[in-house]
N, C-alpha and C positions, 0 to 999 in steps of 0.2 A: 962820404962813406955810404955805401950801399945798405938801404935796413933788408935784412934775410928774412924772410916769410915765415913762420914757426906753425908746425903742421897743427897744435892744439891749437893755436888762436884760430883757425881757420876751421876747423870742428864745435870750436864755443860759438863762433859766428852763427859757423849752421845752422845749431841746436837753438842760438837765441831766436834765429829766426823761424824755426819750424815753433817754437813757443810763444810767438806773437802771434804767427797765426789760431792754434789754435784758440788762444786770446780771443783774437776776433771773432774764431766760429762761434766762442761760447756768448759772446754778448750778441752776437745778430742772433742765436737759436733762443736766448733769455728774451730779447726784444717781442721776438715772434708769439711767445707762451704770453708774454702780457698783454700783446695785442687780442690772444683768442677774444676772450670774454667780453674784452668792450665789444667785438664784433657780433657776438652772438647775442650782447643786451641791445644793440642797437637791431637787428633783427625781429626780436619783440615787440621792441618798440615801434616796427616799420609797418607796412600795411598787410590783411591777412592775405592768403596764400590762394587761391579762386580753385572752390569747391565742384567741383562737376555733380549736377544735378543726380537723385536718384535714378533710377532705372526700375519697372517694376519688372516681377522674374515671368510673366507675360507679355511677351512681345507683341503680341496679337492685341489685345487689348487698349486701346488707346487711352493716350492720359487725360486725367479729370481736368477740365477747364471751366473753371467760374463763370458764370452765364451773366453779365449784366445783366438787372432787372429795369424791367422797362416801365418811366415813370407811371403813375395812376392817375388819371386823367378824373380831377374831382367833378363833379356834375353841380351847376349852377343851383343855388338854389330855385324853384317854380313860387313865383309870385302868387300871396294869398288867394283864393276863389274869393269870388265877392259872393258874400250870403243871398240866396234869394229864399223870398216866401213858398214855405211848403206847398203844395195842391191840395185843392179838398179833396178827402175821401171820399172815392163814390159810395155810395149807400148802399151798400149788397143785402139780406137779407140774410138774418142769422138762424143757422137749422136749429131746430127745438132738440136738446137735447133729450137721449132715448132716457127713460122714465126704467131703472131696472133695482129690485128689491137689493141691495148690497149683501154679498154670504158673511162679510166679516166687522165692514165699522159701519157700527151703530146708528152712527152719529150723524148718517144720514137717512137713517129710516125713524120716525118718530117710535120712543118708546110706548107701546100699549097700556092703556087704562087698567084701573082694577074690571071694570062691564067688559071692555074686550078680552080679557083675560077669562074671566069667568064665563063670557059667550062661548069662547073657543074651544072651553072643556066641556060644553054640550054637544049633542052628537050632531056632525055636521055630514051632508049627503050631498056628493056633486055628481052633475051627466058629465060623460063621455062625450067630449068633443070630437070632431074629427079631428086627424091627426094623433091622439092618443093612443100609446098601442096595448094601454092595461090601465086596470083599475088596482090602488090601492086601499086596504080596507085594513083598520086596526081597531077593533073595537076597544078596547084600552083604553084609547084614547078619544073615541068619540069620531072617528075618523071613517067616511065608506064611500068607497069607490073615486078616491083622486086621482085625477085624471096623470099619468106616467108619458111622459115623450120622451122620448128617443132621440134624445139631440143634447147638445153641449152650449145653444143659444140662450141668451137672455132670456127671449121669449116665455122656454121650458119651465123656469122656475119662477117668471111671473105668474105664469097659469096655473100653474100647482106645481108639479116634482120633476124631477128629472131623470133618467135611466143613463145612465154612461154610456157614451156609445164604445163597442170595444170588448166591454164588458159581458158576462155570460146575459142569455134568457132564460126565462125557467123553460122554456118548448125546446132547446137547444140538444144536440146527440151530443152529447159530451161524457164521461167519465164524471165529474165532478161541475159543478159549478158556484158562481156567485156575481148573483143577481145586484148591479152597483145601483142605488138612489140616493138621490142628493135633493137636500128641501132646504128651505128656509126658515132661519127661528123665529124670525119677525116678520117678512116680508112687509107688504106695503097694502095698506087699509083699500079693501073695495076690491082685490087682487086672489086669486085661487091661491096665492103662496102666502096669506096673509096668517101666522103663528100656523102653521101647517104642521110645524113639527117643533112646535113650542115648548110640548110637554112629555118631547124625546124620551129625557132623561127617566121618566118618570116609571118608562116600562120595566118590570120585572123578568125574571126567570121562569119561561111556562107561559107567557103572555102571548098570546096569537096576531100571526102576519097573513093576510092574503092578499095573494096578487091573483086577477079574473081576465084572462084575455078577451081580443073583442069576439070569438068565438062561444064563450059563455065559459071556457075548461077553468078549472080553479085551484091552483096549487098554494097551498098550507106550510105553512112553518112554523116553529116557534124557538124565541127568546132563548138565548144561550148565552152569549155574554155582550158586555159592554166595555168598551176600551175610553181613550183618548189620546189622539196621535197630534202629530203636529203637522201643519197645512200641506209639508212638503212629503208625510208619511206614505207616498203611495202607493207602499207593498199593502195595503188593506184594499187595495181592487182586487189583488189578484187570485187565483181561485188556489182550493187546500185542496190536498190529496184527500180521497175518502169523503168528500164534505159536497154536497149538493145545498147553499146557503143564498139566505138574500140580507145585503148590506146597508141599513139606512144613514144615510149622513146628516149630519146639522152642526152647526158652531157654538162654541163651548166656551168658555162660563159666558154668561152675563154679567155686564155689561161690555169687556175687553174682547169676545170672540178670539181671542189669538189660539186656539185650538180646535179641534174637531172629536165631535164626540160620534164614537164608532157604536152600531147596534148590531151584532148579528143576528140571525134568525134559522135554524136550519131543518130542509124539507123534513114532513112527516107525512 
């Protein structure tokens, strides 16, 4: 007996086969979704990816390259000198120190006795030397005709006083003047600058100044004030409006000197 073919059986066939496959598509496309992950942890875990170096946004410029240093060559040490005996000194001759009255420490010019002190305040008279360009005279103090030079040397105020160079003259065409000297309050025994102006301090208001050129002319002042400035004060050279004056200098207090005692005087 022949088996006859039955059209449904042959449509279930179909359909069971079109349902296996997609069966299968569905387990290969499951398969594939579980493989992603391990792929991409394995990925991670692989080596990194090769970076292309910077670029700087100047082309023109060329790149920074590390310069080896080149080593430093240390230098041996230099084996001891051997000590040798110094050379005699030749003998040279030592110049005699200049011999000059100090305007401020003491402490090299001997202090004065009570006899030289009391000498000094009697009336003392000296010639005009050459080179002196006036005489100073203060009766006051016992003082006539000390010899004034014109100079800024040691010399000056060994010998007796000194005029600033710089400074006015009394014979001067000027507006104003002021006539600068500067003495010694000690100076040094046997010396024209010897207490020459010891007893500075001592002049009054009204007390009489002359100064006598070597001409014989004779210009007068008198006593108007008394200051005390400090060494470095030296706006008291310069001359006052209206004022035709002469300035005597000396160093102030005894025994420290650290100041200058100013004496004006002005023409009459």
């Amino acid at each position: 007996m022949r088996f006859r073919e039955d059209p449904l059986l042959r449509v279930g066939a179909v359909m069971m086969a079109f349902a296996i496959a997609l069966l299968v598509a569905a387990l290969v496309a499951l398969s594939v979704l579980r493989a992603e992950p391990e792929r991409a942890v394995a990925s991670e875990s692989g080596p990194e990816p090769t970076v292309e170096p910077l670029k700087r946004s100047k082309p023109a410029v060329e790149a920074w390259v590390e310069k080896t240093r080149e080593p430093v060559a240390v230098p041996e040490p230099e084996p001891e000198p051997v000590p040798q005996a110094d050379p005699e000194p030749a003998q040279r001759p030592q110049p005699e120190p200049e011999r000059e009255p100090p305007p401020v420490a003491a402490a090299e010019s001997p202090p004065p006795t009570d006899r030289e002190v009391e000498k000094a305040s009697e009336p003392r008279h000296y010639d005009l030397p050459p080179g002196a360009i006036m005489g100073l005279t203060i009766k006051a103090l016992g003082l006539h005709s000390v010899p004034v030079f014109d100079s800024d040397g040691r010399w000056a105020l060994t010998n007796g006083v000194r005029h600033v160079p710089g400074t006015s003259l009394p014979w001067s065409d000027a507006p104003q003047r002021n006539v600068y000297i500067e003495g010694h309050r000690l100076g040094w025994p046997g010396t024209g600058s010897h207490l020459v102006f010891y007893s500075l301090n001592t002049l009054e208001e009204g007390d009489e100044v002359r100064l006598k050129d070597r001409d014989g002319r004779t210009y007068r002042y008198r006593v108007s004030e008394k200051l005390r400035v400090n060494p470095d004060d030296v706006w008291v050279m310069g001359q006052v409006r209206r004022r035709d004056m002469v300035t005597l200098q000396t160093c102030t207090p005894i025994p420290t000197y650290e100041k200058r005692l100013i004496v004006r005087a002005d023409r009459i």
